[in-house]
Structure formats: structure tokens, C-alpha cells
LUMTOR-21545 format. One record per atom (N, C-alpha, C): residue number from 1; residue in one letter; chain; x, y negated, z. Coordinates in Angstrom, 1 decimal, decimal comma, m for minus. Layout:
N
r n->NUM&res->A&chain->A&u->X&v->Y&w->Z;
...
This chain:
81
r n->1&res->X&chain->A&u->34,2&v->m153,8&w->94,7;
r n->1&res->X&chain->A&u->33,2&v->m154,8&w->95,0;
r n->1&res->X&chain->A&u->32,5&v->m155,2&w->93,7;
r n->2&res->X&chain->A&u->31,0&v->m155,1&w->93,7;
r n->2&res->X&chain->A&u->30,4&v->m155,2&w->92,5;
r n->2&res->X&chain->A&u->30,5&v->m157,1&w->92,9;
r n->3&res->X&chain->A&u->30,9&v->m157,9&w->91,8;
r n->3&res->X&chain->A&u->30,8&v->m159,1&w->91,6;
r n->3&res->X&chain->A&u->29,3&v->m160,0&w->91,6;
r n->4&res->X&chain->A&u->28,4&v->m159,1&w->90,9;
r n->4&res->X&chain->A&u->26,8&v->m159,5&w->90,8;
r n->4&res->X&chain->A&u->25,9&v->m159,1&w->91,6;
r n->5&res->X&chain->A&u->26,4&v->m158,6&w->92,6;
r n->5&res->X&chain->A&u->25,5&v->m158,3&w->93,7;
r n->5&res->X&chain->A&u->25,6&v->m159,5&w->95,3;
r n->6&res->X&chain->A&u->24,2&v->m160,3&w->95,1;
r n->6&res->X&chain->A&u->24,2&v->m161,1&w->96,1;
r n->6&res->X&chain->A&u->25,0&v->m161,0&w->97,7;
r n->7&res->X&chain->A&u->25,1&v->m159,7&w->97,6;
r n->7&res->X&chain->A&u->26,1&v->m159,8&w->99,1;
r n->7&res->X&chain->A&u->27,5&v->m160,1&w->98,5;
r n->8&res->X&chain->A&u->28,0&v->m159,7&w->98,0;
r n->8&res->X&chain->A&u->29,2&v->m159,1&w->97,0;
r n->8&res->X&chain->A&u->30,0&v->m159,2&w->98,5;
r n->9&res->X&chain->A&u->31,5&v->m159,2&w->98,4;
r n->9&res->X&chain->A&u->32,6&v->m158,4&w->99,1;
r n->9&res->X&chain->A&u->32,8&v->m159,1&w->100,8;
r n->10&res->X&chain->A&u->31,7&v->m160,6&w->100,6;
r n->10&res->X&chain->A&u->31,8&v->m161,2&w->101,9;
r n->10&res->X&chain->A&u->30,8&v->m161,1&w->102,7;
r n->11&res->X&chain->A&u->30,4&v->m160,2&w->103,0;
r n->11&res->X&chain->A&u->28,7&v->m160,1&w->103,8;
r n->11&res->X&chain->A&u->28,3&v->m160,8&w->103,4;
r n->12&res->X&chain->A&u->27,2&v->m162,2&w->104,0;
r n->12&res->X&chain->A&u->26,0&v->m162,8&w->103,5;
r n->12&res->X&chain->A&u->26,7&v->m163,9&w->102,8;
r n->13&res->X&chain->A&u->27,9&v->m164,1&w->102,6;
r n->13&res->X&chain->A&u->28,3&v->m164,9&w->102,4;
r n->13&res->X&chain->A&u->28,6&v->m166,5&w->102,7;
r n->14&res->X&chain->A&u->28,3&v->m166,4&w->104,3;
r n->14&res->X&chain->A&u->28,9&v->m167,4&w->105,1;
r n->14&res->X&chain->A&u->30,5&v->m167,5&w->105,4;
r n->15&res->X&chain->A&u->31,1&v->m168,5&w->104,9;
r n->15&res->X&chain->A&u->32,5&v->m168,3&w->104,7;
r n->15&res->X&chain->A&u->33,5&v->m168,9&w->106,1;
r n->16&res->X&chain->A&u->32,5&v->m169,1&w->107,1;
r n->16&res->X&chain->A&u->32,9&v->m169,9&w->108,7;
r n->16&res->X&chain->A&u->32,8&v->m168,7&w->109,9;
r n->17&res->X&chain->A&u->33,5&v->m167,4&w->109,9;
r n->17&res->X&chain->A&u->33,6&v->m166,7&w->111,1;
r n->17&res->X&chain->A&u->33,4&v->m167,3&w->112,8;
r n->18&res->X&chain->A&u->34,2&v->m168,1&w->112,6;
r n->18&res->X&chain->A&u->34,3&v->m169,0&w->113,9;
r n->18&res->X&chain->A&u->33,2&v->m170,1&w->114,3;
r n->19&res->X&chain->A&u->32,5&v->m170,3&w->113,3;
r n->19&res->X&chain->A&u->31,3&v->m171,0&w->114,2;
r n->19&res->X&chain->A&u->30,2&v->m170,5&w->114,4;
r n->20&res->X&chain->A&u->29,8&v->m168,7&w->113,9;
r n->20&res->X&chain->A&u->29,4&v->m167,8&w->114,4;
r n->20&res->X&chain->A&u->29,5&v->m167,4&w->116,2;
r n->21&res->X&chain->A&u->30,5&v->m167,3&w->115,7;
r n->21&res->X&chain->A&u->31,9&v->m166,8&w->117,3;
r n->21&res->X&chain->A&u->31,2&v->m167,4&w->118,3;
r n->22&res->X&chain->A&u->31,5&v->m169,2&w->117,8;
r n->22&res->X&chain->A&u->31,4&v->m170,2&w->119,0;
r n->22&res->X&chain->A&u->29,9&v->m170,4&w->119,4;
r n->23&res->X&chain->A&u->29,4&v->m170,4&w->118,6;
r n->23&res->X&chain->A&u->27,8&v->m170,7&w->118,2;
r n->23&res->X&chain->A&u->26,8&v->m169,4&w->119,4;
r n->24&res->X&chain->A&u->27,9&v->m168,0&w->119,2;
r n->24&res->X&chain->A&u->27,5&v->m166,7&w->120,1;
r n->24&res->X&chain->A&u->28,0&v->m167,4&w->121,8;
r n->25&res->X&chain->A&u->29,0&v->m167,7&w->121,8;
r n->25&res->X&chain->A&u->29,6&v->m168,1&w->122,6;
r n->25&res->X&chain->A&u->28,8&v->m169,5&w->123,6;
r n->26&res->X&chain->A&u->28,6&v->m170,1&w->123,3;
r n->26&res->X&chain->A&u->27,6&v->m171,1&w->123,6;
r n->26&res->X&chain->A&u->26,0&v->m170,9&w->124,0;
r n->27&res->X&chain->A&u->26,0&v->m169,5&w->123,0;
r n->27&res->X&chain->A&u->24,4&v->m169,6&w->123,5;
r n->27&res->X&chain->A&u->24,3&v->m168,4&w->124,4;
r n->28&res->X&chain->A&u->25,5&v->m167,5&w->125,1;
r n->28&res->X&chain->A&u->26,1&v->m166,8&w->126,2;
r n->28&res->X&chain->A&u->25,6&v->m167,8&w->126,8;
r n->29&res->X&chain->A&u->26,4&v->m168,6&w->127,1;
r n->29&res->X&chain->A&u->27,3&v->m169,5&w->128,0;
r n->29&res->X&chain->A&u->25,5&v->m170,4&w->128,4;
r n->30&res->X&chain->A&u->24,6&v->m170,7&w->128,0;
r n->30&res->X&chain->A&u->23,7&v->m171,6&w->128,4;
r n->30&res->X&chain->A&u->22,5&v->m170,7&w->128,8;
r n->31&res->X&chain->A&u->22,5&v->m169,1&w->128,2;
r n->31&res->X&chain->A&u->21,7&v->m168,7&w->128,9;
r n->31&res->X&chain->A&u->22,8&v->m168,1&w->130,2;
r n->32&res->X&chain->A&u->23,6&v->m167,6&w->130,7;
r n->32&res->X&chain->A&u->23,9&v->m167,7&w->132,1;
r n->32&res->X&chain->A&u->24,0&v->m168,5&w->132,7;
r n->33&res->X&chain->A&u->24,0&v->m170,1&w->132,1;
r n->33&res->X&chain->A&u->23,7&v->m170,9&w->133,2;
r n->33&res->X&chain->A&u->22,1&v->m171,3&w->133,6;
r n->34&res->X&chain->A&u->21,4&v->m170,9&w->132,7;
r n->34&res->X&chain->A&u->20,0&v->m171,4&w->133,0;
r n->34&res->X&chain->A&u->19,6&v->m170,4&w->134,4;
r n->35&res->X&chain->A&u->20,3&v->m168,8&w->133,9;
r n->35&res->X&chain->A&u->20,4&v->m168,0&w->134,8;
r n->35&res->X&chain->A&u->20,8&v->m167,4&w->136,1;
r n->36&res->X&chain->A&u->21,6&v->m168,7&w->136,4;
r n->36&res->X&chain->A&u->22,4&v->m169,1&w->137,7;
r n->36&res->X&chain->A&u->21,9&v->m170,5&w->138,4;
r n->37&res->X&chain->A&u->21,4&v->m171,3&w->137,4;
r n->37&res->X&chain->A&u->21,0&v->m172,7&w->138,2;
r n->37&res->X&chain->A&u->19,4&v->m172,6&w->138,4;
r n->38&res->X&chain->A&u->19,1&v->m172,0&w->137,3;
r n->38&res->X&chain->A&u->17,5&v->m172,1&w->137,3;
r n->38&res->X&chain->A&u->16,2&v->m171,1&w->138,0;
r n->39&res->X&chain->A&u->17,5&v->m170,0&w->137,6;
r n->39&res->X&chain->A&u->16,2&v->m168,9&w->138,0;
r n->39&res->X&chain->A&u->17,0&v->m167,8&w->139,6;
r n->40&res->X&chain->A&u->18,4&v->m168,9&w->139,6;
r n->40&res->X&chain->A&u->19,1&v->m167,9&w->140,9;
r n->40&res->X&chain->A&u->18,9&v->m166,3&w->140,6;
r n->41&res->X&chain->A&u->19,4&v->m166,2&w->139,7;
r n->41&res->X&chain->A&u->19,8&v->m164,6&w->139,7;
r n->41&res->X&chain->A&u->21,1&v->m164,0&w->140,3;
r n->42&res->X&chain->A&u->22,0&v->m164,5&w->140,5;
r n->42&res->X&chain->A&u->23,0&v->m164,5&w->141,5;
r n->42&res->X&chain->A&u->23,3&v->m165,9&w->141,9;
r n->43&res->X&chain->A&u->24,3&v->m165,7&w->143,2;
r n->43&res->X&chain->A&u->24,4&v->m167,2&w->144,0;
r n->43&res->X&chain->A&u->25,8&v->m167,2&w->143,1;
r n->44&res->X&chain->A&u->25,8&v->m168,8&w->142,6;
r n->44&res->X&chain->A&u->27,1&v->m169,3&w->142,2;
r n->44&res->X&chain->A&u->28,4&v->m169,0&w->143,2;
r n->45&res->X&chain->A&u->29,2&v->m168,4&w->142,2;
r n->45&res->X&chain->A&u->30,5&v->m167,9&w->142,9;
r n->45&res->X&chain->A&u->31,5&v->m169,4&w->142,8;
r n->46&res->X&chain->A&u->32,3&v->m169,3&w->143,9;
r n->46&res->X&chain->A&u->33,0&v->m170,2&w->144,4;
r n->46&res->X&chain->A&u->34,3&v->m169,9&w->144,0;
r n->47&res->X&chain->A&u->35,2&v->m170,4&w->143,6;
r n->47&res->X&chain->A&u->36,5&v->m170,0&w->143,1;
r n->47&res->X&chain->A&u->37,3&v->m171,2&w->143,3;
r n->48&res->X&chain->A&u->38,8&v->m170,9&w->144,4;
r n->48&res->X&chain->A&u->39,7&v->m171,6&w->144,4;
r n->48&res->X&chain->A&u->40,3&v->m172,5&w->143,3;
r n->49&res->X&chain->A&u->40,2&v->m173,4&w->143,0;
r n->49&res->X&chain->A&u->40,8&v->m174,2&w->141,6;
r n->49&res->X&chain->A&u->42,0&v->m173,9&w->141,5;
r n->50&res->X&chain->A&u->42,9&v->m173,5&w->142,1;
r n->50&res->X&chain->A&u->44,1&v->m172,8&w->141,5;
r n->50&res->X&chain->A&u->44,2&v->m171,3&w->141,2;
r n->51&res->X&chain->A&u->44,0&v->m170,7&w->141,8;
r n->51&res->X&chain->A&u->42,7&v->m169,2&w->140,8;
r n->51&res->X&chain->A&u->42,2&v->m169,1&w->139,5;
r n->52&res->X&chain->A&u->41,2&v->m170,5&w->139,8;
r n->52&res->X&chain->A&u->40,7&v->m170,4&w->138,5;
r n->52&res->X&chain->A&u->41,8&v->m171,9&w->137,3;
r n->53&res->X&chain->A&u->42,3&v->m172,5&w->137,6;
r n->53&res->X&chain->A&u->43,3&v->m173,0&w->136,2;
r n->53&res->X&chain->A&u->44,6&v->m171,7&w->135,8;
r n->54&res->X&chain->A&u->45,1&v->m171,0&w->137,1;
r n->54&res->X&chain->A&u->46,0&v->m170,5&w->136,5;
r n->54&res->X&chain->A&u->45,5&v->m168,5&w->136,1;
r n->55&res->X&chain->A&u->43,9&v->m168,5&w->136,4;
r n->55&res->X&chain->A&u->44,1&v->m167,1&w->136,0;
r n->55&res->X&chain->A&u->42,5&v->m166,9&w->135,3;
r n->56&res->X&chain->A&u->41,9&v->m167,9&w->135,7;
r n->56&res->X&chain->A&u->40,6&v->m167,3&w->134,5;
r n->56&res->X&chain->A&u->40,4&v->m168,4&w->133,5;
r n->57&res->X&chain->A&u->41,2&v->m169,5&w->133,5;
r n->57&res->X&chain->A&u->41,0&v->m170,3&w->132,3;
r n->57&res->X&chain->A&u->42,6&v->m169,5&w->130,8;
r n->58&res->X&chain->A&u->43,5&v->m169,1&w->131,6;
r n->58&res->X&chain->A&u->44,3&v->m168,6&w->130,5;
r n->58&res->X&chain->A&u->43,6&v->m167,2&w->129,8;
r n->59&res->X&chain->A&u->42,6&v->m166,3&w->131,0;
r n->59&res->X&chain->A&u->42,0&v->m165,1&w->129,9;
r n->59&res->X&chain->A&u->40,9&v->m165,9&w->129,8;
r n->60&res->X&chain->A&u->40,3&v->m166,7&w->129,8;
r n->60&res->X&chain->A&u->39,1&v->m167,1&w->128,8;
r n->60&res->X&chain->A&u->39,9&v->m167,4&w->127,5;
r n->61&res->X&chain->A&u->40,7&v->m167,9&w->127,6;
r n->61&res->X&chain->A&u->41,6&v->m168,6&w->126,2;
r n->61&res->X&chain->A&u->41,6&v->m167,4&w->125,0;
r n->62&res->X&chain->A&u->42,6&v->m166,7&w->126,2;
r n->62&res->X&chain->A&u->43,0&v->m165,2&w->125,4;
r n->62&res->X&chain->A&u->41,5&v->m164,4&w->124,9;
r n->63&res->X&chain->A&u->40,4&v->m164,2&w->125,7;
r n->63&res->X&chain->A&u->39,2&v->m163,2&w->124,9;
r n->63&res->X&chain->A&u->39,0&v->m163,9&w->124,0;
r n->64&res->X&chain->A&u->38,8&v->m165,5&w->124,6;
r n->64&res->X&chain->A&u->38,0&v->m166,3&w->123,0;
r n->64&res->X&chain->A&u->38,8&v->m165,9&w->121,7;
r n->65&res->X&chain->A&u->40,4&v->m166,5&w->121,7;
r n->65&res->X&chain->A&u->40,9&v->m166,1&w->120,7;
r n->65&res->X&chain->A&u->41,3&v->m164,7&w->120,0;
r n->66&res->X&chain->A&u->40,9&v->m163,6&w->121,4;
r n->66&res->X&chain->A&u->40,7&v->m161,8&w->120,8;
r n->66&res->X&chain->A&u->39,5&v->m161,9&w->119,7;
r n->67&res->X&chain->A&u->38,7&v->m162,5&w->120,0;
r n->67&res->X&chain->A&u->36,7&v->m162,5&w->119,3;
r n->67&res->X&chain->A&u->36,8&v->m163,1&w->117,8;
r n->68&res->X&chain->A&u->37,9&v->m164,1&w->118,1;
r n->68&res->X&chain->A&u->37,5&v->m165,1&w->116,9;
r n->68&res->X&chain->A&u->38,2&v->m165,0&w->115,9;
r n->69&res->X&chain->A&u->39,4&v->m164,2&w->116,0;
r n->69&res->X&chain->A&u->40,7&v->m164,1&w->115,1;
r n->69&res->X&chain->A&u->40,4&v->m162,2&w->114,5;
r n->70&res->X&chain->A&u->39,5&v->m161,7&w->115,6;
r n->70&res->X&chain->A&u->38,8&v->m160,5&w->114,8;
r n->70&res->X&chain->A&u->38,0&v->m160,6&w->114,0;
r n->71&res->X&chain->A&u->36,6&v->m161,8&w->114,5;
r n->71&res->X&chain->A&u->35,6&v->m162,0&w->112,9;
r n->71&res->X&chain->A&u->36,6&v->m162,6&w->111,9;
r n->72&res->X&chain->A&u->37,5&v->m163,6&w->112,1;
r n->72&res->X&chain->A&u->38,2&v->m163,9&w->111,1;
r n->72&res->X&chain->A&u->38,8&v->m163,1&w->110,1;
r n->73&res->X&chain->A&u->39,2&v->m162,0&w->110,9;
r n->73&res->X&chain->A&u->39,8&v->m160,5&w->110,2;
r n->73&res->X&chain->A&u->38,6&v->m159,8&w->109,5;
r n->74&res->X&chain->A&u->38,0&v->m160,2&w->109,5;
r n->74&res->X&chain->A&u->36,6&v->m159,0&w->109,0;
r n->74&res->X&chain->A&u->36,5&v->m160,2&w->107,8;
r n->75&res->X&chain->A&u->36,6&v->m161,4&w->107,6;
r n->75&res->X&chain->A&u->36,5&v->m162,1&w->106,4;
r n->75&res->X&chain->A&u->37,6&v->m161,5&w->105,5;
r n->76&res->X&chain->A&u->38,6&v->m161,4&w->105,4;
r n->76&res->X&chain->A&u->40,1&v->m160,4&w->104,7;
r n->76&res->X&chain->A&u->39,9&v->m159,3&w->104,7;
r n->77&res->X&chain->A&u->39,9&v->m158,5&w->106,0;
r n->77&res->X&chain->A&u->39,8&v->m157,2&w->105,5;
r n->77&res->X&chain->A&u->38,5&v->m156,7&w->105,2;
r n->78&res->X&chain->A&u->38,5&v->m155,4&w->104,5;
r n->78&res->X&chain->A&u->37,4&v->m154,6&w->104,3;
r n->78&res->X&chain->A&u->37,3&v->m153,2&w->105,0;
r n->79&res->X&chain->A&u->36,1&v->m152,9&w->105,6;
r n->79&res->X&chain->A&u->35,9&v->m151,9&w->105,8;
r n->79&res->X&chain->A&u->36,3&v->m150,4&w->104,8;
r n->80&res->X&chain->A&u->36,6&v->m149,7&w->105,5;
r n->80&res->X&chain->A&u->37,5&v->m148,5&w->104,7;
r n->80&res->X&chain->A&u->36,2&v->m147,2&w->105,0;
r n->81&res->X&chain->A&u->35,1&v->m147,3&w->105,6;
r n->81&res->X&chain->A&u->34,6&v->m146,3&w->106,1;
r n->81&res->X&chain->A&u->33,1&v->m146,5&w->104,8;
């Protein structure tokens, strides 16, 4: 890694992976709902609350923390290619 080159070894040099992540994550998350409440592009799905506490809130947990602990990994590691 050249030291004097404005990118140098951390991409742009934002040193916060995760509020990237969240930041992606949020603005997902508000255009599907503008997209479900506003413009009815599909009819809101109905889900049993015991369905949804015991099986789509523990894999939301798990993707979130697959996405966010990978950009985290891209701050440490370096690409080899």
C-alpha cells in the first residue's frame, strides 16, 4: 500500500462499515414500504406472530449480522486479486 495516495489501503477512507450497512439497510427498508403502503405493488402479507418472532425475526438477525461483519471484514482484510 502506497502511504501517499489519497485512497491508501482503506478505500475512501470511511472508517464506519456498519453505518454504511445500516444506512443500505434503512433506505431498503423505506423504499419497500413506500412500495407496499403507497403505491400497492403487492398486497401486504399477513404472517402469524409466532412465525414471524420465532422464524423471520431470528434470520433477519442472522442476514443483518452475515452483511455487517463482512463489510467489517473488508476494513482488515485486503483483497488478494
Amino acid at each position: 500500500c502506497d502511504d501517499e495516495s489519497p485512497d491508501n489501503c482503506r478505500g475512501w477512507g470511511f472508517p464506519f462499515p456498519l453505518v454504511v450497512t445500516c444506512s443500505h439497510m434503512m433506505l431498503i427498508f423505506g423504499c419497500l414500504s413506500i412500495a407496499i403502503h403507497v403505491f400497492k405493488v403487492i398486497e401486504k402479507p399477513e404472517v402469524d406472530k409466532q412465525v414471524y418472532w420465532y422464524k423471520l425475526v431470528p434470520y433477519a438477525i442472522l442476514v443483518a449480522l452475515d452483511i455487517g461483519l463482512s463489510n467489517v471484514a473488508f476494513v482488515y482484510l485486503e483483497a488478494t486479486f
